[in-house]
C-alpha positions as CSV (number, residue, x, y, z in Angstrom):
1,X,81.2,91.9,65.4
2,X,84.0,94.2,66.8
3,X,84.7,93.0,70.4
4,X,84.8,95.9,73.2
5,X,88.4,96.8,74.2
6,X,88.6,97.4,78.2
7,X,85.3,96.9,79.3
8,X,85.3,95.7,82.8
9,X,83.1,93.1,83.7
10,X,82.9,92.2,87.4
11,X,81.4,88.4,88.7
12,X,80.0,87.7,92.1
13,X,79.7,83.6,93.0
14,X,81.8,81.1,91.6
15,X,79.7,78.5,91.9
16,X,78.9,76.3,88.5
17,X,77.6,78.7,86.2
18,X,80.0,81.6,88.2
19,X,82.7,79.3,86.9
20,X,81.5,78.5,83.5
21,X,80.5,82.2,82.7
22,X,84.4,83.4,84.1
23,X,85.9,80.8,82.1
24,X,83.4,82.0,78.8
25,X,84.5,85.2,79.3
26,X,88.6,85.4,79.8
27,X,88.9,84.6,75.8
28,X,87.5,88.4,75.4
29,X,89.7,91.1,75.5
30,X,88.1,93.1,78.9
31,X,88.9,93.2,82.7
32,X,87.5,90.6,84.5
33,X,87.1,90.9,88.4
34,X,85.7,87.8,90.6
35,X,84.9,87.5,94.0
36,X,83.9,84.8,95.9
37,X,84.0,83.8,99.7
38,X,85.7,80.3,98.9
39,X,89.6,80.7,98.9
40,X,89.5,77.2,96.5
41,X,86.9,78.7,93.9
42,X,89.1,81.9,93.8
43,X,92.3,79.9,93.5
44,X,91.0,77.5,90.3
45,X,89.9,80.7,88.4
46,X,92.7,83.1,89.2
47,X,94.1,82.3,86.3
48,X,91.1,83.5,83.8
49,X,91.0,86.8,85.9
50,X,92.2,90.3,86.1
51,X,91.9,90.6,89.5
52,X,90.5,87.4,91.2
53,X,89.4,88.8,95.1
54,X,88.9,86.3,98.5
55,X,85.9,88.4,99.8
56,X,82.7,88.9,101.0
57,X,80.4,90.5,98.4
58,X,77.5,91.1,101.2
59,X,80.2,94.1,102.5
60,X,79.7,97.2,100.2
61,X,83.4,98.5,101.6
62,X,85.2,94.6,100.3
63,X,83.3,94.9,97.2
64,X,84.4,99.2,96.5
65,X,88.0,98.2,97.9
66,X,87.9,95.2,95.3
67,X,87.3,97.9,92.7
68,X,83.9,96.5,91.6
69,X,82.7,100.3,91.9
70,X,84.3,100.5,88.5
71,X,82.7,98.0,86.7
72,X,80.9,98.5,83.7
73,X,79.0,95.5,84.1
74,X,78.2,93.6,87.4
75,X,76.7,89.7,87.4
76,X,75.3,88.8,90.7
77,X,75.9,84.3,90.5
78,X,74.9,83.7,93.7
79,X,72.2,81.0,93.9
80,X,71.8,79.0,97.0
81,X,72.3,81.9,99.1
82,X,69.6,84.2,98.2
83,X,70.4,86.8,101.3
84,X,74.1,86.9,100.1
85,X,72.5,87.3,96.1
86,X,70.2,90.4,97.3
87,X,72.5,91.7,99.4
88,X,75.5,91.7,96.4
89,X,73.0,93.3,94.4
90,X,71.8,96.1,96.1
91,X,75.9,96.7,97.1
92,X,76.7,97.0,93.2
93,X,73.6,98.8,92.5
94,X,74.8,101.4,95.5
95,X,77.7,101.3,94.1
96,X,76.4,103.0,90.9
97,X,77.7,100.1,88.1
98,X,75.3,100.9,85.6
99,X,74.1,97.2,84.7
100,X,73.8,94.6,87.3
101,X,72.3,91.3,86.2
102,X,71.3,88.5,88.9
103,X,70.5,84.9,88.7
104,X,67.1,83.9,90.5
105,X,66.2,80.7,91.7
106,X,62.4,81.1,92.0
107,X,59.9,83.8,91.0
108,X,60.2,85.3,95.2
109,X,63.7,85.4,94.6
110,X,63.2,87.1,91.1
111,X,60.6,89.9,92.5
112,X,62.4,90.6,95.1
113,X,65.7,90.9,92.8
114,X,64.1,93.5,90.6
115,X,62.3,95.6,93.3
116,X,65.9,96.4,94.7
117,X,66.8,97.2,91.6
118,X,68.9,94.7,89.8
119,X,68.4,95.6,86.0
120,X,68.2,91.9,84.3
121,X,67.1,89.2,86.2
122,X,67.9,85.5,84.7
123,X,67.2,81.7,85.2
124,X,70.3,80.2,83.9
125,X,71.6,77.0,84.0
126,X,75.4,75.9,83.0
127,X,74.7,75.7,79.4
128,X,73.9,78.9,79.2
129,X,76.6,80.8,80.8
130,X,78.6,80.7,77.3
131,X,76.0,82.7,75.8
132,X,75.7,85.3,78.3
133,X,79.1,85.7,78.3
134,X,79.0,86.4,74.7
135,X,76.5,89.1,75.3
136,X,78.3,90.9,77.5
137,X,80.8,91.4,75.0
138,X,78.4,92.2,72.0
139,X,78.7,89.1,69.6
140,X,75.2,87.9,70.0
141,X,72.9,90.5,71.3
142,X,69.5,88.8,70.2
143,X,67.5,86.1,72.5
144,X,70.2,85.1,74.6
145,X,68.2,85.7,78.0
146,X,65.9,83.2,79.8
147,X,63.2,85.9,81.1
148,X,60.3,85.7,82.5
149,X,57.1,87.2,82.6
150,X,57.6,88.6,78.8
151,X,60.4,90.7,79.5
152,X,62.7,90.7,76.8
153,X,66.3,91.8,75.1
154,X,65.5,92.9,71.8
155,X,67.8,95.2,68.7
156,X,65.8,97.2,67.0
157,X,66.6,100.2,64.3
158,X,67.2,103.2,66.1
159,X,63.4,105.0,65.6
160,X,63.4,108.3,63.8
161,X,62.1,110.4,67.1
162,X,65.4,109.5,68.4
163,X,67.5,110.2,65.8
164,X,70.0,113.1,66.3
165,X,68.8,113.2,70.4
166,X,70.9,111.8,73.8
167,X,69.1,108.7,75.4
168,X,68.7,111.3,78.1
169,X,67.1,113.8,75.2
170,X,64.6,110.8,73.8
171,X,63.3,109.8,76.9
172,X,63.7,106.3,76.4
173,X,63.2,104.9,79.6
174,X,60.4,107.3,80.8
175,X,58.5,107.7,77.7
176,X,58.6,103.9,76.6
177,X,60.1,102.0,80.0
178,X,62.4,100.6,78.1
179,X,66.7,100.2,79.0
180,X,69.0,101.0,76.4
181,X,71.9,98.6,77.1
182,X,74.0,99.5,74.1
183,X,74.3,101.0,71.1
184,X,75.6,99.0,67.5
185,X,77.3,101.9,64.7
186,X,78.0,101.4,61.3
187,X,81.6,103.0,61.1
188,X,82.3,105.5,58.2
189,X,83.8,102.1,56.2
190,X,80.6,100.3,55.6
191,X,83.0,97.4,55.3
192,X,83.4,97.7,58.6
193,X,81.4,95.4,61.3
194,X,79.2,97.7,63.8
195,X,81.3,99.1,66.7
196,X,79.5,98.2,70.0
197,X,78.9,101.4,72.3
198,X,78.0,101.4,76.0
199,X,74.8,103.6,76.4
200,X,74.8,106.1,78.3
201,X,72.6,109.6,78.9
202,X,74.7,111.5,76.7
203,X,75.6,109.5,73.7
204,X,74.1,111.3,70.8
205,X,72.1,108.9,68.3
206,X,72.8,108.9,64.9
207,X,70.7,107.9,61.8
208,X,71.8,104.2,61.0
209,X,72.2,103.4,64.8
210,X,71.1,99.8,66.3
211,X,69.8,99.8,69.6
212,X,70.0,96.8,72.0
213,X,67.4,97.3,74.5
214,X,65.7,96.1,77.5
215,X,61.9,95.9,78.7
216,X,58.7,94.4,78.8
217,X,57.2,92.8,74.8
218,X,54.6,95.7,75.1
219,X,56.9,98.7,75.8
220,X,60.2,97.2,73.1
221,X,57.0,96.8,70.3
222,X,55.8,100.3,71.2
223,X,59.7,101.7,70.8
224,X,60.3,99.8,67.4
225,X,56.9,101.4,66.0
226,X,58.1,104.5,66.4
């Protein structure tokens, strides 16, 4: 699959799986911002970074300043502080970065992380850093998340009811409760891999579309019905 040019990706913690997922994700061809309160974690991965940043990710104005306000994606790898992995969240989340996933360490710290509003909430260890990396940048979009609780990441065929309609048109989200997370088109060469699309309100579905979505087994089985 077609890798997405310039997509900013920002990562908050460099601890373990901060580190491996940083160093996953500087073979792809995208920005990569990291932040981390340790000057020696910051040092040892400035090299894999577009713009590696001694900070405090608990400050909304260090984290804007840092340009993390521009991310398209924002992972929240904070784990044995779970003040400083709430607090990052609700910052990028205030920030308005349309996708923030955050690593849990217990089912509290998981609940709490989605009532604030972090939109993907995972259990990972080390090992699977390299595969979240590789969803971030589309080439593996299928069962790559630990959830829990039966959520899910699924790709479905885009349903008929949405064809020719916005996300914002289809109701996705408040019809179904489900997240559309990104959108996989068949270019006018069929020969072609899918191009990878970051979702938005206003991108217009077309006929042929994949959708990679987000939400509960219920809701994602009641959307591919349709």
């Amino acid at each position: 699959m077609k890798k997405i040019a310039n997509k900013r990706i920002g990562v908050i913690g460099l601890g373990r799986f901060g580190q491996a997922l940083v160093e996953s994700l500087s073979a792809e061809k995208l920005e990569l911002f990291v932040i981390d309160r340790d000057a020696a974690k910051v040092d040892e991965l400035a090299r894999f970074a577009t713009k590696p940043v001694l900070g405090d990710a608990t400050n909304p104005a260090v984290l804007r300043e840092a340009g993390f306000d521009e991310c398209d994606v924002v992972v929240v790898c904070i784990a044995g502080d779970m003040e400083g992995s709430i607090l990052a969240t609700v910052n990028a989340k205030e920030l308005g970065v349309k996708t923030v996933i955050s690593r849990a360490i217990s089912e509290v710290h998981r609940k709490v992380l989605k009532r604030i509003g972090a939109d993907l909430v995972i259990y990972p260890d080390r090992d699977r850093a390299h595969s979240l990396a590789k969803a971030l940048t589309g080439s593996a979009l299928v069962d790559v998340f630990e959830i829990a609780d039966g959520l899910s990441i699924a790709e479905i065929n885009i349903p008929a009811a949405l064809i020719g309609k916005t996300i914002a048109e289809g109701g996705v989200r408040q019809n179904y409760g489900v997240t559309v997370l990104a959108v996989r088109r068949q270019p006018d060469d069929p020969r072609l891999p899918r191009k990878t699309v970051m979702a938005t309100g206003q991108e217009r579905l077309e006929a042929g579309d994949q959708l990679l979505v987000f939400g509960d087994d219920v809701s994602l089985a009641k959307l591919a019905d349709r």
